[in-house]
C-alpha positions as CSV (number, residue, x, y, z in Angstrom):
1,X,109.3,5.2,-236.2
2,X,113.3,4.2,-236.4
3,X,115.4,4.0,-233.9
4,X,117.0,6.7,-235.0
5,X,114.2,9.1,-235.6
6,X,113.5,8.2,-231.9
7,X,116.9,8.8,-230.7
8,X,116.6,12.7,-232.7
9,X,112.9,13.4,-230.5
10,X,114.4,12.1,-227.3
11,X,116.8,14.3,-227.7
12,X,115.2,17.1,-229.0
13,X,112.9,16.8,-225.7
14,X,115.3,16.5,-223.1
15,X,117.1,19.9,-225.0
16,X,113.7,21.7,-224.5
17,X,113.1,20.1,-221.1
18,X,116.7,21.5,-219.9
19,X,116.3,24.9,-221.5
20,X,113.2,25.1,-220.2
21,X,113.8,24.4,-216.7
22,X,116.8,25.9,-216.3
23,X,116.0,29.5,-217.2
24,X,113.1,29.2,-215.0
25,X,115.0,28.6,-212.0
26,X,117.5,31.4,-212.7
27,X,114.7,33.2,-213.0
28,X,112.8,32.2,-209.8
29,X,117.0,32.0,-208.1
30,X,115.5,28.8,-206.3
31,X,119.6,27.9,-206.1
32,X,120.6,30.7,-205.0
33,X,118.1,31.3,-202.4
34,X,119.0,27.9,-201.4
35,X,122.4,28.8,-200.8
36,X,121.9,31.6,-199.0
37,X,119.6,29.9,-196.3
38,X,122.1,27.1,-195.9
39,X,124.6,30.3,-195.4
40,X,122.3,31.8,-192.6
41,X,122.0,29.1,-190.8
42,X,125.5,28.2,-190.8
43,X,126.6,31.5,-189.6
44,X,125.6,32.0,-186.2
45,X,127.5,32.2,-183.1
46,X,126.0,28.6,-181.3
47,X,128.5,25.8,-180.3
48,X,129.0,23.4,-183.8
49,X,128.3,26.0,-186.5
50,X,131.2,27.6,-188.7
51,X,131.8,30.3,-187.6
52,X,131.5,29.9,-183.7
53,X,134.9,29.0,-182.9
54,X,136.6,31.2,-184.9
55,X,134.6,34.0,-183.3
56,X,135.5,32.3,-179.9
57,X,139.9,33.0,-180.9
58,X,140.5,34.5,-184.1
59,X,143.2,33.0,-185.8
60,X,144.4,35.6,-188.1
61,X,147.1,37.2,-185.9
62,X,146.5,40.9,-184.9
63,X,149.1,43.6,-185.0
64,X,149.1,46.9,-182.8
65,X,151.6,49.1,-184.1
66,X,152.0,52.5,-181.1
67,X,153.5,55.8,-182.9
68,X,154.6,58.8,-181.5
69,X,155.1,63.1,-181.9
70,X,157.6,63.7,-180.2
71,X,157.8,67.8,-179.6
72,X,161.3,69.2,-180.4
73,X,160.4,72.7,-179.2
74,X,158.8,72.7,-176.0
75,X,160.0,76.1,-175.1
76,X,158.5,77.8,-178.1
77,X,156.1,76.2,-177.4
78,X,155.5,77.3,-174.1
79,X,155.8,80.8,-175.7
80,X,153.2,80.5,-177.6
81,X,154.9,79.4,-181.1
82,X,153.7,77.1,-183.2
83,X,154.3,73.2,-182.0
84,X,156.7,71.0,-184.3
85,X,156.7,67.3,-183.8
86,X,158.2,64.3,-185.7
87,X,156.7,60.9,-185.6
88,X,158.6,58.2,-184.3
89,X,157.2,54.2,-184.6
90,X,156.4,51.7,-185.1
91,X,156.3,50.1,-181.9
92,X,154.8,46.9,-182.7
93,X,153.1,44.2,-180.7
94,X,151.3,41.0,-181.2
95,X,147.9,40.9,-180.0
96,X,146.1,38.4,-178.9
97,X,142.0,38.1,-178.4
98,X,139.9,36.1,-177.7
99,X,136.2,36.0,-176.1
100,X,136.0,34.8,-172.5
101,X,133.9,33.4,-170.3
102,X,131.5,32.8,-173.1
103,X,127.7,31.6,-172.1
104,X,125.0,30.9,-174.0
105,X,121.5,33.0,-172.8
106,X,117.7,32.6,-174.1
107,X,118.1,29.3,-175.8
108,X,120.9,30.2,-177.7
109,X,119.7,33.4,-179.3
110,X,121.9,36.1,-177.3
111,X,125.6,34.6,-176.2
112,X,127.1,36.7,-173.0
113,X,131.2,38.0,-173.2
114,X,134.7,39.4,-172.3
115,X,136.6,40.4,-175.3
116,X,139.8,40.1,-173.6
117,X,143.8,41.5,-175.2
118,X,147.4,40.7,-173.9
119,X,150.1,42.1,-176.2
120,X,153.8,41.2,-176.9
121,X,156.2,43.0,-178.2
122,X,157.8,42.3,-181.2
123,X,161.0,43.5,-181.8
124,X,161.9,42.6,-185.6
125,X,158.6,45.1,-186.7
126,X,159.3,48.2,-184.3
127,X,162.1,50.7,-184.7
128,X,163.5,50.6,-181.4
129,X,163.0,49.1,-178.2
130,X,160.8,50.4,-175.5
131,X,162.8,50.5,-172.9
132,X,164.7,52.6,-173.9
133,X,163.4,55.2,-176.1
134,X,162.5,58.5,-175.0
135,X,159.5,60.8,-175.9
136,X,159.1,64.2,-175.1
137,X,155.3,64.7,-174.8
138,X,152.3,67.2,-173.3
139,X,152.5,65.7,-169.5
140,X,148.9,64.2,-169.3
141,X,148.1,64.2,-165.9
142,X,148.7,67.6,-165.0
143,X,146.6,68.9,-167.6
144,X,143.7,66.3,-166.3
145,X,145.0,67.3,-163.1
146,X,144.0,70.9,-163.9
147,X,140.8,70.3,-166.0
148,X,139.6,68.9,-163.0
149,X,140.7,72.0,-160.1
150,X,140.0,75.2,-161.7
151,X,139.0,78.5,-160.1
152,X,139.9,78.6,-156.6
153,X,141.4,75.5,-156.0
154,X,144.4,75.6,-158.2
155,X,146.0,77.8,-155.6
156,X,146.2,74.0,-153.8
157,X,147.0,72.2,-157.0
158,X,149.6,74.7,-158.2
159,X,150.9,74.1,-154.7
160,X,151.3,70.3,-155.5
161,X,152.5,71.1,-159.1
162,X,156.1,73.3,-157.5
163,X,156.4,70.6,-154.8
164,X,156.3,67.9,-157.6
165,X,158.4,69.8,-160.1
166,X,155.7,68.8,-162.5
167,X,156.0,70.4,-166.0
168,X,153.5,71.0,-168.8
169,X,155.0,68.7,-170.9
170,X,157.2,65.7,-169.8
171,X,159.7,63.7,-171.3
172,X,159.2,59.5,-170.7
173,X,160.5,56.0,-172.5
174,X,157.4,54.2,-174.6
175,X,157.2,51.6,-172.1
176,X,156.0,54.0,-169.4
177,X,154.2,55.9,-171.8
178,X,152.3,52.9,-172.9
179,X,152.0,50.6,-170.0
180,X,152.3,52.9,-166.7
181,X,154.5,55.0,-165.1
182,X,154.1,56.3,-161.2
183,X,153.4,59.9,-161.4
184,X,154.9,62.0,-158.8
185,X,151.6,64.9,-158.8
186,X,149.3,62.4,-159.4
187,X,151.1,60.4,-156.5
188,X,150.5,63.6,-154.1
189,X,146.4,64.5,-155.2
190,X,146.1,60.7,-153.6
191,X,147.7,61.2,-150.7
192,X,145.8,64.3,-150.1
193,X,142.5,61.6,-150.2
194,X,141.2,61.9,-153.7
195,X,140.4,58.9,-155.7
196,X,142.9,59.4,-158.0
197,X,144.8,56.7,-159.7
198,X,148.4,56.9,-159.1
199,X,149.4,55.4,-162.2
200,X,149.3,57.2,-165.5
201,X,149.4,55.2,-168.7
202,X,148.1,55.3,-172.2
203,X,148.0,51.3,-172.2
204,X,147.7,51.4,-168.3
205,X,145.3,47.9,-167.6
206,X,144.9,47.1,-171.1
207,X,147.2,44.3,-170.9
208,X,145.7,41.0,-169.7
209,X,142.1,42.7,-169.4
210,X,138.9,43.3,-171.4
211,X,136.4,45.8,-171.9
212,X,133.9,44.9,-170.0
213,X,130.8,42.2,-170.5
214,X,129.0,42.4,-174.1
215,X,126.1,40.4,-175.0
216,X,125.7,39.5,-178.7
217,X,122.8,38.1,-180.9
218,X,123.2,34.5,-182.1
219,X,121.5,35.5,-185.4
220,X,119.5,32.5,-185.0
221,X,116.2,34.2,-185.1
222,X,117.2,36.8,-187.9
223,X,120.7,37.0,-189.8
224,X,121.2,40.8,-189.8
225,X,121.5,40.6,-186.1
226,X,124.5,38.1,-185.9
227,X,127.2,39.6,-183.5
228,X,124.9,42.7,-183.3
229,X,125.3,44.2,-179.6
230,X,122.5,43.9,-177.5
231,X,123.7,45.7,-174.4
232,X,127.1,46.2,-172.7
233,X,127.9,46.3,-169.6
234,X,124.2,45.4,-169.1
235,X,123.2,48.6,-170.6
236,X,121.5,49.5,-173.9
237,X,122.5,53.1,-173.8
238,X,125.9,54.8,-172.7
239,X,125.1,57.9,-170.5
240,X,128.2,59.7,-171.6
241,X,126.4,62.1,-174.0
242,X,123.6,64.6,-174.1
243,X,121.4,62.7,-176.7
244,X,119.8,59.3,-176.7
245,X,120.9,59.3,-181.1
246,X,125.0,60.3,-179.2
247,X,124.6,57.7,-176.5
248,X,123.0,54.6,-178.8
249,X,125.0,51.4,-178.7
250,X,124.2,50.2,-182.3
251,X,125.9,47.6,-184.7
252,X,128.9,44.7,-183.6
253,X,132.1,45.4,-182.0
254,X,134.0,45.2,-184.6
255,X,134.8,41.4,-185.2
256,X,132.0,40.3,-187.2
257,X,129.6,40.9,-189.4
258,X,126.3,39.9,-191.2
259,X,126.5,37.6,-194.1
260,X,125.0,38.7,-197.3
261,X,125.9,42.0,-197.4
262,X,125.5,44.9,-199.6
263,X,127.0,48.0,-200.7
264,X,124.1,50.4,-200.0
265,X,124.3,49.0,-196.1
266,X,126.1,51.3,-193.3
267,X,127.7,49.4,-191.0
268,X,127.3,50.5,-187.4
269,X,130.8,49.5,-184.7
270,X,130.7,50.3,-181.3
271,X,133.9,51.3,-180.1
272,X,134.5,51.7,-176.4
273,X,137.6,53.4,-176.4
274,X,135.9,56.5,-178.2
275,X,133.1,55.9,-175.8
276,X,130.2,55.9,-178.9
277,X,129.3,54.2,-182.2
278,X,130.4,55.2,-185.6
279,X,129.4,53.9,-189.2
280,X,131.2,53.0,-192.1
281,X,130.2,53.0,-195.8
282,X,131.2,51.0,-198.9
283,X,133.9,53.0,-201.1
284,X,135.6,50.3,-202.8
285,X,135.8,46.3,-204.4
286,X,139.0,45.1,-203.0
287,X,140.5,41.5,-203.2
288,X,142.7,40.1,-200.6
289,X,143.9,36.6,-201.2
290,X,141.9,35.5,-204.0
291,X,139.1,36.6,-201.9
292,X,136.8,39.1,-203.2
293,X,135.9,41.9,-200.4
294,X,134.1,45.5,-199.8
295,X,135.9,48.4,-198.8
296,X,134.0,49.9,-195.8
297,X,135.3,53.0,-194.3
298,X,134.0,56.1,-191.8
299,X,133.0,59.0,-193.7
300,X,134.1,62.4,-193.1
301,X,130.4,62.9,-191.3
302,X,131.3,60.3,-188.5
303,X,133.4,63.3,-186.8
304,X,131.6,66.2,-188.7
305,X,131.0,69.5,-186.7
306,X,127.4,70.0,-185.4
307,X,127.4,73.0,-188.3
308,X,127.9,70.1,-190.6
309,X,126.3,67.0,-189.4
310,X,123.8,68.3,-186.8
311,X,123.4,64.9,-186.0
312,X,126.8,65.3,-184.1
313,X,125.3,67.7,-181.9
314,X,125.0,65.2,-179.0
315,X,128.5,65.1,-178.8
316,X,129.5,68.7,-177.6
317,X,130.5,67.8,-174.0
318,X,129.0,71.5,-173.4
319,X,126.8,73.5,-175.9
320,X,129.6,75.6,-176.0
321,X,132.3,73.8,-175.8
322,X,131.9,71.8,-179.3
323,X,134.9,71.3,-181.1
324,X,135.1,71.5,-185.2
325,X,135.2,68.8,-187.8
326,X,137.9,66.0,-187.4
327,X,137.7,66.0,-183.8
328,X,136.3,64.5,-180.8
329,X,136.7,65.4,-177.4
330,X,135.7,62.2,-175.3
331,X,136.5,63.6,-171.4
332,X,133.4,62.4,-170.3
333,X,134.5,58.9,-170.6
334,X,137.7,59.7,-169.3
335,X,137.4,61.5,-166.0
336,X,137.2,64.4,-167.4
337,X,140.4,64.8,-168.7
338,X,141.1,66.9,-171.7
339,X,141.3,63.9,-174.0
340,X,140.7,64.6,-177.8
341,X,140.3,61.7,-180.2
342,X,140.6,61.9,-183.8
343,X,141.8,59.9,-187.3
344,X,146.0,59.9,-187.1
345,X,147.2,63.3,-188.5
346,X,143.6,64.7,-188.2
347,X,142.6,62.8,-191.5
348,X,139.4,64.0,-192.6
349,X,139.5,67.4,-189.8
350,X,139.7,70.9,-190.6
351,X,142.7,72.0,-191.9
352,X,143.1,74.5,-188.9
353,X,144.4,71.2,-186.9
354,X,146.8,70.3,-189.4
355,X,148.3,73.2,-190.1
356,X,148.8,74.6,-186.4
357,X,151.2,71.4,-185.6
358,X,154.3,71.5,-187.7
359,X,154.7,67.6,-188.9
360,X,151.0,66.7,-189.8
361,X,150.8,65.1,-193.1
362,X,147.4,63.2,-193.4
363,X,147.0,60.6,-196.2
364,X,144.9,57.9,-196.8
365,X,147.4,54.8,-197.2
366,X,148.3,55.5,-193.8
367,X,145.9,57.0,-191.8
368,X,142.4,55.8,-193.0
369,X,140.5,53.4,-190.9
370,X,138.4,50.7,-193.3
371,X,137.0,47.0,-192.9
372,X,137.2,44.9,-196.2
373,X,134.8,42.3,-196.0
374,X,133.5,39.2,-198.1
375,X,129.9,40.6,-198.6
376,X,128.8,36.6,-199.0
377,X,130.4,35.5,-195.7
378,X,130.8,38.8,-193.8
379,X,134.3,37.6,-193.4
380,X,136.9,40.1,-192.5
381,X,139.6,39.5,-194.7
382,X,141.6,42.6,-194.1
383,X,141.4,45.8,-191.7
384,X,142.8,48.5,-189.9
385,X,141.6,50.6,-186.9
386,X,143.3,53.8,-186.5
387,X,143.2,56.6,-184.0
388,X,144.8,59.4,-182.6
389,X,145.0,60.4,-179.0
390,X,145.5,64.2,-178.9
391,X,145.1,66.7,-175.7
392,X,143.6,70.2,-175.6
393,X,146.0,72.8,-174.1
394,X,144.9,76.3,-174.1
395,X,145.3,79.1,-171.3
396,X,143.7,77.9,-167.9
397,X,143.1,80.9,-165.1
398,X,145.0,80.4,-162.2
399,X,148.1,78.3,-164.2
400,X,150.4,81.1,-165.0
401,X,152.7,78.5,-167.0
402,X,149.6,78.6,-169.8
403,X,149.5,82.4,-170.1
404,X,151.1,82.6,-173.2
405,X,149.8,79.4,-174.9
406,X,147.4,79.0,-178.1
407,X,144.4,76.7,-177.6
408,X,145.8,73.8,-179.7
409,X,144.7,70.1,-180.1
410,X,147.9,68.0,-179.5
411,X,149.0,65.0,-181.1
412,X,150.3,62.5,-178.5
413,X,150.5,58.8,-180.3
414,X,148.6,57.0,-182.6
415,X,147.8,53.3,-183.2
416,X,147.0,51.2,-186.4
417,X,145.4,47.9,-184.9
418,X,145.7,45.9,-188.2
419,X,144.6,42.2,-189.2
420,X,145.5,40.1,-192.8
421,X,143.2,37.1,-193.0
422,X,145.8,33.8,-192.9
423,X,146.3,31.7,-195.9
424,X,144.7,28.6,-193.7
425,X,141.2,30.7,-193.2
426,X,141.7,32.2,-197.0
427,X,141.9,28.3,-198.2
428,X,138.7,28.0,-195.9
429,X,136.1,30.5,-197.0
430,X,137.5,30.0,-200.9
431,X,136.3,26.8,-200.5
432,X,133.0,28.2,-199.0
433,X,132.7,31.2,-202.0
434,X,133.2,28.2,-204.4
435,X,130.5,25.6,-203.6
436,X,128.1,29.1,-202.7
437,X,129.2,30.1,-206.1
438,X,128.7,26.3,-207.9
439,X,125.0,26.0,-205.8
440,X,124.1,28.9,-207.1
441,X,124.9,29.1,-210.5
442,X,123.4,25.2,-210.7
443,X,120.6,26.9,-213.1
444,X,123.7,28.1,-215.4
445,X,124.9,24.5,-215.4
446,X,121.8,23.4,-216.9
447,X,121.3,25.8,-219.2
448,X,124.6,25.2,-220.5
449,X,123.9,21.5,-220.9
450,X,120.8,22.6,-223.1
451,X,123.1,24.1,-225.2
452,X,124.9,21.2,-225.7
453,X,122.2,19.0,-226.5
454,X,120.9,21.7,-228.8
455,X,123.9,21.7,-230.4
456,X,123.8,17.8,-230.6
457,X,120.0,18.0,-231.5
458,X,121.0,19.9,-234.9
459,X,123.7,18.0,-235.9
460,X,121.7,14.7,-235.5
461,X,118.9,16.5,-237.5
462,X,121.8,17.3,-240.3
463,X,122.7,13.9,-240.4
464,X,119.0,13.0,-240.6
465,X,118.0,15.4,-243.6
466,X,121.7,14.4,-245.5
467,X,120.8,10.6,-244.9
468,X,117.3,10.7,-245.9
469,X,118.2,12.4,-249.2
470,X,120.6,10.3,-250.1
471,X,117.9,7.3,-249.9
472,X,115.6,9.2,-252.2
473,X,118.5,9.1,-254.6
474,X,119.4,5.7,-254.9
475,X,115.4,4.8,-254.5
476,X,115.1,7.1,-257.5
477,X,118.5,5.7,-259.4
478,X,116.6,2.1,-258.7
479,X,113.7,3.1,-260.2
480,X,114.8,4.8,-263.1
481,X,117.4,1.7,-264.1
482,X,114.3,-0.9,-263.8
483,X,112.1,1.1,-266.1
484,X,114.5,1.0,-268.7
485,X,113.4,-2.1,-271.3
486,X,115.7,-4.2,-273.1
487,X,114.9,-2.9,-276.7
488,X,116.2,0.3,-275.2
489,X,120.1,-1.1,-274.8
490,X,122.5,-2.3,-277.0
491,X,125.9,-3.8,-276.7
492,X,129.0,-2.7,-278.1
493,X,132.7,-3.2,-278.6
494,X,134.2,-1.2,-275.2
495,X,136.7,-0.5,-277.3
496,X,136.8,-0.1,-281.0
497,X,139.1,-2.8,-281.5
498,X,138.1,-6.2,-279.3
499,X,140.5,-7.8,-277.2
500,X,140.4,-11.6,-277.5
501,X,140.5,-13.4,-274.1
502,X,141.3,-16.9,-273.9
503,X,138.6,-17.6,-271.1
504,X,136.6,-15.3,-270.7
505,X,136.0,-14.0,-274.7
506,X,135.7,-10.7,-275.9
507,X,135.1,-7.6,-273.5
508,X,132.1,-5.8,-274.6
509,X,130.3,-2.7,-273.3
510,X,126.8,-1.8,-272.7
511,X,125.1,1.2,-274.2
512,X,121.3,2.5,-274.2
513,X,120.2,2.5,-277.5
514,X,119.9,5.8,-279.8
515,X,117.7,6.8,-282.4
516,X,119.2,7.0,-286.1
């Protein structure tokens, strides 16, 4: 065997081997599964991994933007007409968070702690400044103030309600709206020896504070429970709600999720300012930042009626008093004030709570809450949380001022709590989506490199055939020529007159012979 003719087999073998070899790894995704284990392991929340101090203090910065309905007919209002308001915002501020007192529990399977917030306001992203801008508003406390004493003892509290001059609905700057204001009935319930807070604020000890102690899995053991919530406040179950489906604390808080993910999932986030979990399901592929991402959003189902979801049962506060689809009333987590929570503009509620406030105009752009996330990383790479803080006035025996008004769910503020992954982190988990994407596709690689050799394997076979026929041709040319005898070949003038040469003598040509 040639060199060559080796050189064509080697080849030919290393083509097949490739081929081969490749399409049974794709097949058996022995890369890919590869990458994903390295991807589990690194994503976990212990000291050294990835993702840990990231989770620790985010560094994408995180906007709260505060708007408000400000009522311009208060006393229409009063007389039972319909309510108009106009939204005024944003009020922007920067918000910073980060996890505190972090500790490590059960050899590094659960981590313990605080998510703590401080804002600052920004004035270059809000319309106006705090201060002094005025909102005219439903006056919160005395409505929780009456919630609280009906019957016989709002003869006492109307007492308090004259000597305070308090009025249904109040009119306050943003700052004491948001961060605290002294109220003057509120002020007088706790002299009178109720524990009563004196300050009344929508923001009130939200600065500088945190919601309490969660403790997370690592997702060492399993990596669908990274950052799930294992209990909070050293409970596994809230005791807000009338069923154990209502009062589950299920899913992450909202900062992070599995790795891996997939769009038939629902993603379970336990809020603590609606005082219960909700889900969110895949609507859309997104991009943000190069960065391909899922679209997860709550369904119209999260805040369904009981008629609609029965499910949602377990949130009436009473069995009869169960409000309809859009809606929540959370006054058991809020001292039993008359506290209704709800998507800004009652996006996805009944159309009865849009269209008895003059101003609503739900739309999804604007009011829709929704987590895009890397499903390989569980990244979030964009999001907005957004909710509505609304108050249920209706006619209350014993308060003469609500004789004449129409049970109505009333929009107060809402916030958009939004977050843009930064170009530094983007450039990070590119990087990550890139060597995932090269580790797994290794089989590809090789498959393609078969290609090429097969390509090179024909071309040297080509050249193999052309060469060996053109040695049977000049074998055969040989062969023919020495068979020829000399009787068979005559000589002749090459031309028909000869040319005389003085060295060399006459040119003469050389013919086979033919029979006369």
């Amino acid at each position: 065997m040639t060199r060559r003719s080796c050189a064509i087999y080697t080849v030919g073998v290393i083509c097949a081997l490739l081929l081969v070899s490749g399409i049974a790894l794709m097949v058996a995704q022995v890369f890919r599964n590869l990458m994903h284990k390295l991807l589990k392991k690194e994503i976990v929340l212990v000291e050294g991994s990835r993702v840990f101090e990231s989770w620790k203090s985010p560094p994408p910065p995180v906007f709260m933007e505060f708007f408000f309905f400000n009522v311009t007919n208060v006393e229409e209002v009063l007389s039972g007409k319909k309510p108009e308001v106009n939204q005024i915002g944003p009020y922007t501020y920067r918000e910073y968070r980060y996890k505190d007192n972090v500790t490590m529990l059960d050899n590094n399977t659960k981590v313990s702690a605080y998510n703590a917030k401080s804002f600052v306001f920004l004035r270059d992203k809000s319309v106006g400044d705090p201060d002094v801008d005025n909102i005219t508003t439903v006056n919160i406390p005395i409505w929780a103030a009456m919630n609280k004493a009906p019957g016989y003892k709002s003869f006492f509290l109307n007492i308090m309600i004259k000597g305070t001059k308090s009025r249904l609905f109040t009119t306050r700057s943003v700052q004491e709206l948001l961060w605290g204001y002294e109220d003057a009935l509120l002020d007088r319930i706790a002299s009178s020896g109720t524990d009563v807070e004196r300050v009344f604020g929508l923001m009130y000890k939200k600065n500088e504070s945190s919601d309490g102690e969660f403790v997370f899995h690592t997702g060492t053991q399993n990596y669908l429970d990274y950052a799930r919530i294992e209990t909070y406040k050293g409970e596994r179950m809230l005791k807000y709600w009338s069923t154990n489906e209502s009062n589950s604390i299920l899913g992450s808080d909202g900062s992070a999720f599995h790795p891996l993910l997939n769009k038939s999932e629902r993603l379970y986030v336990f809020s603590p300012d609606l005082c219960r979990t909700i889900y969110m399901e895949f609507e859309k592929d997104v991009e943000v930042k190069g960065i391909p991402a899922y679209r997860f959003t709550p369904p119209r189902s999260v805040l369904a009626s009981k008629e609609e979801n029965p499910a949602n049962k377990g949130f009436c506060v009473t069995p009869k008093e169960c409000l309809g689809t859009g809606v929540l009333k959370v006054s058991p987590c809020r001292k039993g004030a008359p506290v209704v929570a709800s998507f800004p503009h009652f996006y996805l509620g009944e159309d009865k709570y849009i269209e008895a406030i003059g101003g609503m105009a739900p739309q999804s752009h604007h009011h829709q809450t929704f987590l895009d996330l890397n499903p390989t990383t569980g990244v979030i790479v964009r999001a907005s949380k957004r909710a509505q803080v609304n108050i249920l006035i209706n006619r209350m025996s014993g308060y003469p001022d609500t004789k004449l008004l129409k049970e109505t769910v009333f929009p107060v503020m809402f916030l958009n709590e939004s977050v843009v992954i930064d170009d530094a982190s983007a450039a990070k988990v590119n990087k990550l989506l890139m060597i995932v994407k090269v580790g797994s596709n290794f089989p590809l690689i090789i498959v393609g490199l078969s290609g090429i050799m097969l390509i090179v394997f024909i071309i040297l076979l080509i050249r193999a055939h052309q060469q060996k026929k053109r040695v049977k041709r000049i074998v055969f040319t040989k062969a023919a020529y020495a068979t020829a005898t000399e009787e068979d070949i005559s000589y002749s003038p090459a031309n028909t007159k000869e040319k005389d040469d003085g060295q060399n003598g006459n040119y003469i040509g050389m013919t086979t012979k033919t029979e006369q």
